[in-house]
C-alpha positions as a Markdown table, in Angstrom:
| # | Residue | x | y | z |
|---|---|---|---|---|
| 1 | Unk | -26.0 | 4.3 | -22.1 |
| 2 | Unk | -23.2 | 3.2 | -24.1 |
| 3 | Unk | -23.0 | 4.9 | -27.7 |
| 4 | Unk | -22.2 | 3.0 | -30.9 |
| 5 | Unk | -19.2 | 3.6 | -32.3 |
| 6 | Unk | -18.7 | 6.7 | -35.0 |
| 7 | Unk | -22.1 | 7.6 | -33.9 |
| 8 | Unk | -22.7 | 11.7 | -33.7 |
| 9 | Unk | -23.0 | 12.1 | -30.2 |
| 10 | Unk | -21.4 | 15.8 | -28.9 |
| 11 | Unk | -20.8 | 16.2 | -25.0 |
| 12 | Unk | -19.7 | 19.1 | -23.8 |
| 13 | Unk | -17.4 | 20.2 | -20.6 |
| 14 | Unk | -17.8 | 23.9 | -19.4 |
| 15 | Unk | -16.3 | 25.0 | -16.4 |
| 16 | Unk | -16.7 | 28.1 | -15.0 |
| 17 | Unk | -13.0 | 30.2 | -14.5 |
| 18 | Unk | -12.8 | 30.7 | -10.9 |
| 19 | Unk | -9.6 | 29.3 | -9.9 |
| 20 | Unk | -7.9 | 25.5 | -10.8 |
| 21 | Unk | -9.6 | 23.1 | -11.5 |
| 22 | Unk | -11.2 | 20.8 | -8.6 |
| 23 | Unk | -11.6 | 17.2 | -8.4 |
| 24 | Unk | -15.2 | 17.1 | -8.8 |
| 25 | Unk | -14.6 | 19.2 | -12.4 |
| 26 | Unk | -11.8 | 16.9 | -13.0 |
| 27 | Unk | -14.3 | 13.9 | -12.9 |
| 28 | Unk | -16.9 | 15.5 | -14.8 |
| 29 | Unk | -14.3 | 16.4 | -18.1 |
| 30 | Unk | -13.3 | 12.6 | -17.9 |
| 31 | Unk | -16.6 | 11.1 | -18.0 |
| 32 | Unk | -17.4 | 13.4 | -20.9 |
| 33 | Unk | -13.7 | 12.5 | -22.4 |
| 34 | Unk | -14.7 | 9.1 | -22.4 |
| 35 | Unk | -18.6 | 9.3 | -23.5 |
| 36 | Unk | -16.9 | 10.9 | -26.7 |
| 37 | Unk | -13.8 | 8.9 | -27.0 |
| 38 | Unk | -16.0 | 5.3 | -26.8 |
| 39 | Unk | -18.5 | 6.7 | -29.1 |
| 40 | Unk | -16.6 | 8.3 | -31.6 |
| 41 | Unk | -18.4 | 11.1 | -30.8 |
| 42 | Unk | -17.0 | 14.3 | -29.6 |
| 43 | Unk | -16.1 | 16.8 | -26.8 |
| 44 | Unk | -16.4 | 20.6 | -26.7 |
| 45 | Unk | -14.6 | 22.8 | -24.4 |
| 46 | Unk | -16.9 | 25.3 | -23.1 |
| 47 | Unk | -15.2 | 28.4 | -20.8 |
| 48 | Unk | -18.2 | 29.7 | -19.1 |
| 49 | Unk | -17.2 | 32.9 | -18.5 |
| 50 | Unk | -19.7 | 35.4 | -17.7 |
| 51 | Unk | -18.7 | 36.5 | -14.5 |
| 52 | Unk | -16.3 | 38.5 | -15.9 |
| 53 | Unk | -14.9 | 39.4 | -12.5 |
| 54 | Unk | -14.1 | 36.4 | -11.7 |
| 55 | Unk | -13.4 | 35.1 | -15.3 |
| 56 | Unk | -9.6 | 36.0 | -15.2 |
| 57 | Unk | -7.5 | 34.6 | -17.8 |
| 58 | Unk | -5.0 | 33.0 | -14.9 |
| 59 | Unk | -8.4 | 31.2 | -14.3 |
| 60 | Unk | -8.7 | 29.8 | -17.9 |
| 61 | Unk | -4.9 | 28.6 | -18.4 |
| 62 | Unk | -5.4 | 27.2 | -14.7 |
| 63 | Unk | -8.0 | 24.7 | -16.3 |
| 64 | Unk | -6.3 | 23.8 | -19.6 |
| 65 | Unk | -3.2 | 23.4 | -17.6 |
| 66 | Unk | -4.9 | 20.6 | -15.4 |
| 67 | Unk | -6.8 | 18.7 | -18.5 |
| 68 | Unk | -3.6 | 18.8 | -20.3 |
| 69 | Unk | -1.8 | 17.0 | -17.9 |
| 70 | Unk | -4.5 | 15.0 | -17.0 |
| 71 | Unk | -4.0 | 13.9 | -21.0 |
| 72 | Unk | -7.8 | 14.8 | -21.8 |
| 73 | Unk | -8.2 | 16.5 | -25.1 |
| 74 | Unk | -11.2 | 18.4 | -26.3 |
| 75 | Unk | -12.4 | 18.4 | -30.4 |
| 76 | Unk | -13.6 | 22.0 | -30.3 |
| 77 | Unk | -12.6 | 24.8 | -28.2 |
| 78 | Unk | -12.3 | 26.3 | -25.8 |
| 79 | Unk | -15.2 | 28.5 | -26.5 |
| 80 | Unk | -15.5 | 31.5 | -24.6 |
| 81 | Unk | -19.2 | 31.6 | -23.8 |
| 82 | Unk | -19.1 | 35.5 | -22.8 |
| 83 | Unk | -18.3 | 36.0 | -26.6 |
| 84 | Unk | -21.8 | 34.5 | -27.9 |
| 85 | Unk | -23.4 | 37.3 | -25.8 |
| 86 | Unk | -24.7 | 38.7 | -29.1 |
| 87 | Unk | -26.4 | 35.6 | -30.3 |
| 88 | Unk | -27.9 | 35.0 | -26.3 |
| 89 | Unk | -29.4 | 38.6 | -26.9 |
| 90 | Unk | -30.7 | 37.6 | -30.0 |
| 91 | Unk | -32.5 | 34.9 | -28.7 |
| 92 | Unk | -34.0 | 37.0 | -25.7 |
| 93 | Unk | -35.8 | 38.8 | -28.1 |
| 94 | Unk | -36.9 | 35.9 | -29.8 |
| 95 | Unk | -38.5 | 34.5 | -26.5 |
| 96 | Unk | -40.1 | 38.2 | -25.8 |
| 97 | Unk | -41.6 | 38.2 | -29.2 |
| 98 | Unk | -43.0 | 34.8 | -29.4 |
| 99 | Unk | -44.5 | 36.2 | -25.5 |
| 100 | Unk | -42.8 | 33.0 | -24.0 |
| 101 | Unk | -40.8 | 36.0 | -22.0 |
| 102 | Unk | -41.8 | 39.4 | -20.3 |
| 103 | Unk | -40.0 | 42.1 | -18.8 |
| 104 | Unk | -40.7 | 42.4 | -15.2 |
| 105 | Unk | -39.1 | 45.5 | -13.5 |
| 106 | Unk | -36.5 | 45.6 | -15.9 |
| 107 | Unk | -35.1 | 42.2 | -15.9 |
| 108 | Unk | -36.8 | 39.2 | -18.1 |
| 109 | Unk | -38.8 | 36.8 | -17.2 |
| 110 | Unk | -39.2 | 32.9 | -18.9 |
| 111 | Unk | -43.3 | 31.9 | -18.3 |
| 112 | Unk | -43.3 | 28.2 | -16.2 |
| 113 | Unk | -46.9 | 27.2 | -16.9 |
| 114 | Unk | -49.3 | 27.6 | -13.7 |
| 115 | Unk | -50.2 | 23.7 | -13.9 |
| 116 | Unk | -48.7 | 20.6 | -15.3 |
| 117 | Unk | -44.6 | 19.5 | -15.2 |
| 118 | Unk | -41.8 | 19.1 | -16.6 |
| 119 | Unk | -39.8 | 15.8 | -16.5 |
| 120 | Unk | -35.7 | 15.3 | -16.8 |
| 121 | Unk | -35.1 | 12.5 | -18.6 |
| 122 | Unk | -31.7 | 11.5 | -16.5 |
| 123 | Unk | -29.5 | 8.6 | -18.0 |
| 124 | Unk | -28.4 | 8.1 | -14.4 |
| 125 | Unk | -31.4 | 8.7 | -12.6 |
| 126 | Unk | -34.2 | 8.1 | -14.2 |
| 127 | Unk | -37.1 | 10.3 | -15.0 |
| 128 | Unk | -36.9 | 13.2 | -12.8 |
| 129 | Unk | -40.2 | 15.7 | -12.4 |
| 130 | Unk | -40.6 | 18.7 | -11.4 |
| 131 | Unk | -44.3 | 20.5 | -10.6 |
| 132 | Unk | -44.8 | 23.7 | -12.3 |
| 133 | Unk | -46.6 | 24.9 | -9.4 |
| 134 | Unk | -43.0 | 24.8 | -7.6 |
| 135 | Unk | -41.1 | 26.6 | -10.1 |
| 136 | Unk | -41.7 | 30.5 | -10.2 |
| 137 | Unk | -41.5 | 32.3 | -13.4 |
| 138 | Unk | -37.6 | 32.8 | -13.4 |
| 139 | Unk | -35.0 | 35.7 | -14.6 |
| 140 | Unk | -33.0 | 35.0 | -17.5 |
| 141 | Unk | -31.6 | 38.2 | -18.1 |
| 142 | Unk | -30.6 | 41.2 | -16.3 |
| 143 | Unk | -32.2 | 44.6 | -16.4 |
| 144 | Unk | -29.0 | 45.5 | -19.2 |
| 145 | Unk | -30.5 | 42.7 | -21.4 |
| 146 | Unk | -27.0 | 40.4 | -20.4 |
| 147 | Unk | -28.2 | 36.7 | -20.2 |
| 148 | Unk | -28.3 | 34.4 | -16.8 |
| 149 | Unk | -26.7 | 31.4 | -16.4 |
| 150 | Unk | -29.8 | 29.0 | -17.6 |
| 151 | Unk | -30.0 | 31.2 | -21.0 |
| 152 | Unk | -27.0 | 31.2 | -21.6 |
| 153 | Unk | -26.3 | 27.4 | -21.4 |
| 154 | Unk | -29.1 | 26.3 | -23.1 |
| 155 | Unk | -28.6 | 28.6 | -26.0 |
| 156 | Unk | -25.2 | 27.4 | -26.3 |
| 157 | Unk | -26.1 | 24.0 | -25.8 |
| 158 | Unk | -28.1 | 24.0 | -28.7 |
| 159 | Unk | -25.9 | 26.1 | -31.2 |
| 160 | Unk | -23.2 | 23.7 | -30.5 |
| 161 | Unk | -25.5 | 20.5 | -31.6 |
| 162 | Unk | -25.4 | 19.1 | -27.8 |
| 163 | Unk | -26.7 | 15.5 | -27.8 |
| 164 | Unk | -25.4 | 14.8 | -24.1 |
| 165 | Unk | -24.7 | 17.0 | -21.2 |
| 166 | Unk | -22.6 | 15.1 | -18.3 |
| 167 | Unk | -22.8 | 17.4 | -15.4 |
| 168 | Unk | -22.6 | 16.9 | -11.6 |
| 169 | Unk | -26.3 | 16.4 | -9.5 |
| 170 | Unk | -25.7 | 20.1 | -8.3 |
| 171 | Unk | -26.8 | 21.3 | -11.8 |
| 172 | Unk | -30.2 | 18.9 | -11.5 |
| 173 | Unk | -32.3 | 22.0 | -10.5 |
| 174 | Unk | -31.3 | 24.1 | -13.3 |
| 175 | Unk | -32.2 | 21.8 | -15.7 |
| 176 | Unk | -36.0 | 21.5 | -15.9 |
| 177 | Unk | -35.6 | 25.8 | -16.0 |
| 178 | Unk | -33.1 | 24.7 | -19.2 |
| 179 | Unk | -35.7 | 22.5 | -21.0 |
| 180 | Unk | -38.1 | 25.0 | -20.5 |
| 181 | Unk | -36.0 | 28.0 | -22.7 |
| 182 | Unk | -35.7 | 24.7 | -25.2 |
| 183 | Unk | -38.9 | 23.8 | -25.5 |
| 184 | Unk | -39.7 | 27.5 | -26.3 |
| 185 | Unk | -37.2 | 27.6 | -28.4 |
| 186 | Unk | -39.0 | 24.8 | -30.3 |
| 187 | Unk | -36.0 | 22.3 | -29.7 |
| 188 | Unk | -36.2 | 19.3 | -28.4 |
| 189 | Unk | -33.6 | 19.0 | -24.9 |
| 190 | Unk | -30.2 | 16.9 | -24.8 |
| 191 | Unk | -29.6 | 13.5 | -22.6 |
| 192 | Unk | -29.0 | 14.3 | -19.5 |
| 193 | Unk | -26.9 | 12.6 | -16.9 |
| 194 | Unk | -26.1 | 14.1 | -13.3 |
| 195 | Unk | -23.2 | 12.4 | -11.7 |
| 196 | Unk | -22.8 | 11.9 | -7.8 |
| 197 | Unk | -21.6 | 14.4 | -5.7 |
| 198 | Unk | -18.3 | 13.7 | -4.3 |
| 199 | Unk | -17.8 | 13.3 | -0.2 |
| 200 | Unk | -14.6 | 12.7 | 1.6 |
| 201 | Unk | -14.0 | 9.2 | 4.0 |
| 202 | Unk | -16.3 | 10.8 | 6.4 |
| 203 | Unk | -19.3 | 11.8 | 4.2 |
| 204 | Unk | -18.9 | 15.4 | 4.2 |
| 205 | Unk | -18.9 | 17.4 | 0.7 |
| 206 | Unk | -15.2 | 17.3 | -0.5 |
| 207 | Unk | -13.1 | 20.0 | 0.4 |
| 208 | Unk | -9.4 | 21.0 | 1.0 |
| 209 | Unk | -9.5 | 19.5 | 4.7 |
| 210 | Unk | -9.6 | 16.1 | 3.0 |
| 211 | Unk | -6.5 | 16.5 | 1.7 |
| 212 | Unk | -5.8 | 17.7 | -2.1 |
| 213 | Unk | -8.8 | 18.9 | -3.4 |
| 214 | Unk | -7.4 | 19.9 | -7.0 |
| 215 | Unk | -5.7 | 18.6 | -10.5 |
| 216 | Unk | -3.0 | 20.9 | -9.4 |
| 217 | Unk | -2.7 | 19.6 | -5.9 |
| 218 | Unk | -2.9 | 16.7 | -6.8 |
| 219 | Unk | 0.1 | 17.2 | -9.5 |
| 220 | Unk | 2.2 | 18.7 | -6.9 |
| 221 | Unk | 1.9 | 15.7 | -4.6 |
| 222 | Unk | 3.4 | 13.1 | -6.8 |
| 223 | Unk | 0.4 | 11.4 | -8.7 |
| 224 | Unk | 0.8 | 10.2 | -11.9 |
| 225 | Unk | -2.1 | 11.7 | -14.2 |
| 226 | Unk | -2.7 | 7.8 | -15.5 |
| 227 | Unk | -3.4 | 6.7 | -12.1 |
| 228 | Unk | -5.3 | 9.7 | -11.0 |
| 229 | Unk | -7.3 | 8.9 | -14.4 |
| 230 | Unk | -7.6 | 5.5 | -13.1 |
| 231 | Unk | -9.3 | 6.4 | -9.8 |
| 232 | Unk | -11.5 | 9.5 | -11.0 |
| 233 | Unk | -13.3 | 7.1 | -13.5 |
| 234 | Unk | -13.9 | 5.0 | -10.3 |
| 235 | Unk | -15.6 | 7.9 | -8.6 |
| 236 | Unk | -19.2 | 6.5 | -9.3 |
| 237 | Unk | -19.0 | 3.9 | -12.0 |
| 238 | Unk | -17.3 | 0.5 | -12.0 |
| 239 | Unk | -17.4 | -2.2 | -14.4 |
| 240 | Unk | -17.8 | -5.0 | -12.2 |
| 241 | Unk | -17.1 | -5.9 | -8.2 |
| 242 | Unk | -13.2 | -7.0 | -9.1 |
| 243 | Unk | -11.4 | -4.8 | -11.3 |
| 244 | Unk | -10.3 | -1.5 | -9.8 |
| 245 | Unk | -6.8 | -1.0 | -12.0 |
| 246 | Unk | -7.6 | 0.4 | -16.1 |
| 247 | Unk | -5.7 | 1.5 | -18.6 |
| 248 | Unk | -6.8 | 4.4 | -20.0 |
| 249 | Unk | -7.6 | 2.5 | -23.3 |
| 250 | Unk | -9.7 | 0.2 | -21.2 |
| 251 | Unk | -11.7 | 3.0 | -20.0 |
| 252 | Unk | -12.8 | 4.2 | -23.0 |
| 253 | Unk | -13.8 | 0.7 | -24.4 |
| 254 | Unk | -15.6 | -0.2 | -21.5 |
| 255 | Unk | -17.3 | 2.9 | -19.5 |
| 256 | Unk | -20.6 | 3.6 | -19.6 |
| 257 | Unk | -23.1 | 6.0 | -18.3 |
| 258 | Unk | -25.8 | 3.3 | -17.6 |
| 259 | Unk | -23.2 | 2.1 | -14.9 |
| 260 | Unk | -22.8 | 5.2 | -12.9 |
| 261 | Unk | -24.1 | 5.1 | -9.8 |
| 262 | Unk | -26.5 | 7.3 | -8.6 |
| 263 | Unk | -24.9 | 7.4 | -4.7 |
| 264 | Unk | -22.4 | 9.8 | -4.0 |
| 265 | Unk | -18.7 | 8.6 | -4.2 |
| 266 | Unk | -16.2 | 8.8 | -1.9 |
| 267 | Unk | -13.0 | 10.2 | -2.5 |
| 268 | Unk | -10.3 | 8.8 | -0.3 |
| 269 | Unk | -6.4 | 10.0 | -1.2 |
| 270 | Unk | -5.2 | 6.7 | 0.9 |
| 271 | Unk | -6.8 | 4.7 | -2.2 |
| 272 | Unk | -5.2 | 6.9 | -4.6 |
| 273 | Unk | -2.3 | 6.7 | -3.1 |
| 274 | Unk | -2.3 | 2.6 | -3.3 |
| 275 | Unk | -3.5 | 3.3 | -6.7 |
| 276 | Unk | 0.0 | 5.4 | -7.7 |
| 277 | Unk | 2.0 | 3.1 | -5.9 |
| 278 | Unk | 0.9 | 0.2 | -8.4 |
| 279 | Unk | 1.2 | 2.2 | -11.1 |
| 280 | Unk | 4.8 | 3.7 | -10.5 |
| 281 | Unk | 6.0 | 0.6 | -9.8 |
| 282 | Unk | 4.7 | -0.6 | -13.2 |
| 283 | Unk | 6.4 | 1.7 | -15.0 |
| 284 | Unk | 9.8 | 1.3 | -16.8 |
| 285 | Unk | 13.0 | 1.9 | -15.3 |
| 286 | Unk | 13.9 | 5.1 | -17.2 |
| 287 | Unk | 10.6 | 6.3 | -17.8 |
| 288 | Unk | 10.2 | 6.7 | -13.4 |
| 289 | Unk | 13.7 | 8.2 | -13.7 |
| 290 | Unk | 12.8 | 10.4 | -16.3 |
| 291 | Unk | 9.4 | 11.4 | -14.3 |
| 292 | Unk | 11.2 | 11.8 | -10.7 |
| 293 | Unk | 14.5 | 14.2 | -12.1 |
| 294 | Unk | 11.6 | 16.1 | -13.9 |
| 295 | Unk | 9.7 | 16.6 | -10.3 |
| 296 | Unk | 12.8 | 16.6 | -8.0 |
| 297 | Unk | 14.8 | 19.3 | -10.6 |
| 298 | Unk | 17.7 | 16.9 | -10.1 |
| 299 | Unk | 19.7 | 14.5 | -12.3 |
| 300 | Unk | 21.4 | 11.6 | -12.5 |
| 301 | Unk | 18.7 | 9.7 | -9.9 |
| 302 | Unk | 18.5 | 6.5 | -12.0 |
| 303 | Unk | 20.8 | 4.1 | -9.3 |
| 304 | Unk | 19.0 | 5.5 | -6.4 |
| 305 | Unk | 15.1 | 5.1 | -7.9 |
| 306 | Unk | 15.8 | 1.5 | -8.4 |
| 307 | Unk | 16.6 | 1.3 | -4.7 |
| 308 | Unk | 13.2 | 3.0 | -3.7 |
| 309 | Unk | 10.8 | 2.2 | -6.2 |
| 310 | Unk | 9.5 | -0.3 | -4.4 |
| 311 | Unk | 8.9 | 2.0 | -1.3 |
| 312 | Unk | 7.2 | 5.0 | -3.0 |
| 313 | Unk | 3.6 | 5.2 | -3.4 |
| 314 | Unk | 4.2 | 9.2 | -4.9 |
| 315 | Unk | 6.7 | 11.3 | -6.7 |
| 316 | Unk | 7.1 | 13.3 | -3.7 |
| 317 | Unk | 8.0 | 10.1 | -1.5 |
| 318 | Unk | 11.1 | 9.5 | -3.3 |
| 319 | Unk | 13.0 | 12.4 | -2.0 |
| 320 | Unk | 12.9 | 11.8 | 1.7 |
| 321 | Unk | 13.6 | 8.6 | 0.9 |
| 322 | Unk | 16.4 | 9.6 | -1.3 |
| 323 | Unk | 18.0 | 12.3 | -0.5 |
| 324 | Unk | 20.6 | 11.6 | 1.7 |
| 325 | Unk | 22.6 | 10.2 | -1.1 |
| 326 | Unk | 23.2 | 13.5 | -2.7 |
| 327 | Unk | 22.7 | 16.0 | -0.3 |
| 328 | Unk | 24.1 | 13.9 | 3.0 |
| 329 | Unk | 22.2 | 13.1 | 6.0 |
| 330 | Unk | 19.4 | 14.5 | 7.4 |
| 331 | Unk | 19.6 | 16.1 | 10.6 |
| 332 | Unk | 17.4 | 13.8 | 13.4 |
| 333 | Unk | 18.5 | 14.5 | 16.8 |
| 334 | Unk | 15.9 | 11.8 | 18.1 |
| 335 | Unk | 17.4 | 9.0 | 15.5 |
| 336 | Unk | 20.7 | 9.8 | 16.8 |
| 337 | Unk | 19.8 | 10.0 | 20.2 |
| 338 | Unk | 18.0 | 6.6 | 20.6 |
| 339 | Unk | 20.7 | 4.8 | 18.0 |
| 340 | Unk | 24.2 | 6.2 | 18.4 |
| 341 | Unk | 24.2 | 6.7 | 22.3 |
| 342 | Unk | 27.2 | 4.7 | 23.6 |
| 343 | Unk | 25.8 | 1.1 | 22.9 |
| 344 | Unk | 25.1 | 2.0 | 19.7 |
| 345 | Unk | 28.2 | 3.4 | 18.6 |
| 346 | Unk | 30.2 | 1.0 | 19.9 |
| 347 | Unk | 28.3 | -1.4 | 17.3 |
| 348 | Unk | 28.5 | 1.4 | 14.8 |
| 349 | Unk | 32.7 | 1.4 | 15.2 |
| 350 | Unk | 32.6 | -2.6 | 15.1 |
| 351 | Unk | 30.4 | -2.5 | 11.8 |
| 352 | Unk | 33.0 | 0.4 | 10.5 |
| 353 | Unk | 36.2 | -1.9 | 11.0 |
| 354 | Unk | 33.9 | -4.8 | 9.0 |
| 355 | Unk | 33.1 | -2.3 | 6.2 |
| 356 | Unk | 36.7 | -1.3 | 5.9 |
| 357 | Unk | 37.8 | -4.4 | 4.5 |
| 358 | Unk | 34.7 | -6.0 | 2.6 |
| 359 | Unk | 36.0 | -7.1 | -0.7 |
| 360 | Unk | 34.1 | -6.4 | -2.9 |
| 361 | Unk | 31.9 | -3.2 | -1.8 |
| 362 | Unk | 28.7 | -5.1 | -3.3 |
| 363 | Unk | 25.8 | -5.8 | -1.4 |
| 364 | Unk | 26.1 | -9.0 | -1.0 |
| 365 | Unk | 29.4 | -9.3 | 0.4 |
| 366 | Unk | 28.6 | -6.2 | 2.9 |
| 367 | Unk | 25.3 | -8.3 | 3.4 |
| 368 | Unk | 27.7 | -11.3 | 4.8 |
| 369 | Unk | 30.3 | -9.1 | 6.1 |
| 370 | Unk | 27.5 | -6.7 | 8.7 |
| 371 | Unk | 25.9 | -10.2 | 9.2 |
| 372 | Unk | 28.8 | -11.8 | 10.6 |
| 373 | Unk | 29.2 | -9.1 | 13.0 |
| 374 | Unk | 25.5 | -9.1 | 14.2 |
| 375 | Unk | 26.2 | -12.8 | 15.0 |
| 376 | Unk | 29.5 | -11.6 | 16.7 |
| 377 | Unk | 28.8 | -9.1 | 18.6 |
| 378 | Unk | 25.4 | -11.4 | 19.6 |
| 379 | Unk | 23.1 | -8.6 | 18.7 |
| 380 | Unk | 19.9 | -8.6 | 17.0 |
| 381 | Unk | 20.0 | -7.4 | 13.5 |
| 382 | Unk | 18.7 | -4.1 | 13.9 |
| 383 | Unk | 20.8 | -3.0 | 17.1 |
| 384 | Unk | 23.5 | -3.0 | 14.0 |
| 385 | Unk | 21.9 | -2.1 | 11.5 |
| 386 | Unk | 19.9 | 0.9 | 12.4 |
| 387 | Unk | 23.5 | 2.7 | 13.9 |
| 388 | Unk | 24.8 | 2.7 | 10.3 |
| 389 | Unk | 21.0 | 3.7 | 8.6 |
| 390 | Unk | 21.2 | 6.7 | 11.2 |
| 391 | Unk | 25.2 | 7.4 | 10.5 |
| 392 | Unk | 24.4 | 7.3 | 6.5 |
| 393 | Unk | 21.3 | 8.6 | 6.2 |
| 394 | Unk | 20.1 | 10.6 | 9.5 |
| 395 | Unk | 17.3 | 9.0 | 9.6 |
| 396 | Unk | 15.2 | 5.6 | 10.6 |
| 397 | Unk | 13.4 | 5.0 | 6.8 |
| 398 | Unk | 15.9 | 4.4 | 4.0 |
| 399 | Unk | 15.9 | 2.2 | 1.3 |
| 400 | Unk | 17.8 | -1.0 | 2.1 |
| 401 | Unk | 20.8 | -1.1 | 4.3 |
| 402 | Unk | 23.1 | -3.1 | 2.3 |
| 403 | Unk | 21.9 | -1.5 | -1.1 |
| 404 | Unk | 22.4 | 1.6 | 0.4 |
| 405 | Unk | 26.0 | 1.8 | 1.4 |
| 406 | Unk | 26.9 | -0.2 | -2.2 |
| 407 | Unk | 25.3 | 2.5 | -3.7 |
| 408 | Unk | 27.3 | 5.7 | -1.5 |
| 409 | Unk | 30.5 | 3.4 | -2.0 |
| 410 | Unk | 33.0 | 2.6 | 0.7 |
| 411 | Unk | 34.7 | 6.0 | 1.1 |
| 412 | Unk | 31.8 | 7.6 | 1.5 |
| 413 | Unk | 30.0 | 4.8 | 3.4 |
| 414 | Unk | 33.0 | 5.5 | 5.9 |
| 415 | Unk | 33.4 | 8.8 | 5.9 |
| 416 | Unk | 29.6 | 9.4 | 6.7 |
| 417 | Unk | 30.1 | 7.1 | 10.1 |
| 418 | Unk | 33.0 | 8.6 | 10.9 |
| 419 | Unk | 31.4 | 11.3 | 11.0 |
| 420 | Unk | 28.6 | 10.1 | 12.9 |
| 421 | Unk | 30.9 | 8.3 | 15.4 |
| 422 | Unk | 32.9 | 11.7 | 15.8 |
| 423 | Unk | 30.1 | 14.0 | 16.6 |
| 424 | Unk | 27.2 | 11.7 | 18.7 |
């Protein structure tokens, strides 16, 4: 289902407040972000927040928080849907007068007809029925007169003008109960569409033991919300069987409903990761500077990113990667003990004396000048080379050797092997 353009379609995301937002959710307010924003239609922000223990306001600036950095906006809202408890009331009353209702021990009651069915009309799936004769007369209000869950969303779905509801397949039960309170009502039901549920690699319901299982999570482990746009669209649709990398105005040109799949997706953070490696490394010099001091709380990183960016696949790589050039290097006791034991050093001292007088301290004269002693000292290349990445750094994994010590300079180059000679 693609919409035409400046048509009046309305989608809706409404999340319930119990705690940040998840990647399923995630996935569900972008496909509705882009429904509306390749339509010209538009998207509500529904808070469904009648679990009022549960319902904090933490809860609620949890969620906003993640859409606004995931860069998904919203034309309306968000509305509180504990605040339209009047109107649900009001509409409770309407079904017990009209005798499409009745109070059963206190609570109220919606009538499912003893024979016949109702069918979903599911962009994704098809036409989905469901036999009356399976579906008991259900509750749609307490015995206080508050409103359930199915009353409460259809009600709201039709006050708000609701042309599409893009939910995930675990709603797809509710939704014949939904039609049911509409058809009472006398209205006819939105277009439904009930997106995949999301596994892990090894087909199990996502949860935290596959890794980052929110927006937040994901935030905090160095995505990029472009990138983690990127792959959430992937989650289920696809445009064809070659392109995987979008840019976010590609994605609202070209997604459609009609092209989700009805199999559930898998969500694999080693994709993403390849995913937010491509994309960081497409980005412009100063704008990854200006992203990595913002996540590292440090400055003046612009010399050192250009060294890595080719290495990182997250925010959060850079640092270990990094951080020996303004903090000094990292303790390793196993590094040091497998490359500065007596061998080592001795090719550590002899790279030391070559350093001292390479003129000038650019990379590629100490390329030449630690080159020339590998072919002295008849080594191979990394019997010399990993002594000085362990002296510098205190590690194995740095950016490149020769880059590296250009970048620390020769007095501190020197004074870091010194140190490293001094103390192994």
């Amino acid at each position: 289902m693609s919409a035409p353009a400046n048509s009046s379609l309305v989608d809706r995301f409404a999340p319930s407040p119990t705690g940040q937002l998840h990647i399923g959710g995630a996935r569900t307010a972008l496909y509705n972000w882009l429904v509306a924003r390749g339509s010209g239609g538009k998207m509500i922000l529904r808070i469904e927040d009648t679990d009022r223990a549960r319902s904090t306001k933490e809860n609620v600036e949890q969620i906003l928080d993640a859409l606004e950095w995931l860069d998904i906006d919203w034309d309306e809202g968000p509305i509180s849907q504990a605040a339209a408890d009047g109107r649900h009331r009001e509409v409770l009353a309407q079904l017990l007068e009209s005798e499409h209702a009745y109070e059963f021990e206190g609570s109220t009651r919606l009538k499912v007809p003893d024979e016949g069915s109702t069918t979903v009309h599911d962009v994704i799936r098809g036409d989905v029925t469901f036999q009356h004769e399976n579906i008991d007369d259900f509750t749609i209000a307490r015995s206080d007169g508050s409103p359930l869950y199915n009353l409460a969303v259809a009600v709201d779905d039709l006050d708000s003008g609701v042309t599409h509801v893009v939910r995930g397949e675990d709603h797809l039960s509710n939704t014949p109960r939904q039609v049911m309170i509409l058809n009472a009502l006398g209205h006819e039901p939105p277009v439904y569409a009930h997106l995949p549920l999301l596994h892990g690699p090894d087909g199990k319901k996502l949860s935290k033991r596959h890794g980052a299982a929110s927006v937040q999570e994901l935030r905090e482990a160095g995505y990029v919300p472009e990138a983690v746009r990127n792959y959430l669209a992937l989650l289920g649709w696809g445009y064809d069987d070659k392109q995987t990398l979008f840019s976010t105005e590609e994605l609202k040109e070209l997604f459609s409903l009609d092209r989700v799949s009805k199999s559930s997706a898998v969500f694999d953070e080693q994709k993403l990761r390849w995913m937010n490696g491509t994309y960081l490394r497409e980005l412009a010099p100063a704008d990854l500077t200006e992203r990595l001091e913002k996540f590292t709380g440090r400055d003046g990183l612009a010399d050192a990113v250009e060294l890595c960016r080719e290495k990182i696949q997250t925010l959060a790589d850079f640092w270990p990667l990094a951080g020996f050039f303004f903090d000094g290097p990292a303790d390793d006791p196993k590094a040091r003990e497998k490359f500065l034991d007596e061998e080592g050093r001795s090719r550590l001292q002899a790279a030391r004396e070559a350093l001292a007088t390479t003129e000038p301290f650019d990379t590629p004269s100490i390329e030449a000048a630690l080159r020339e002693v590998v072919t002295r000292l008849d080594a191979k290349p990394n019997k010399v080379f990993q002594p000085i990445r362990v002296a510098i750094s205190g590690t194995t994994i740095s950016p490149g050797i020769f880059e590296s010590l250009e970048l620390l300079g020769r007095e501190e180059s020197l004074a870091r092997i010194d140190s490293a000679l001094s103390t192994s």
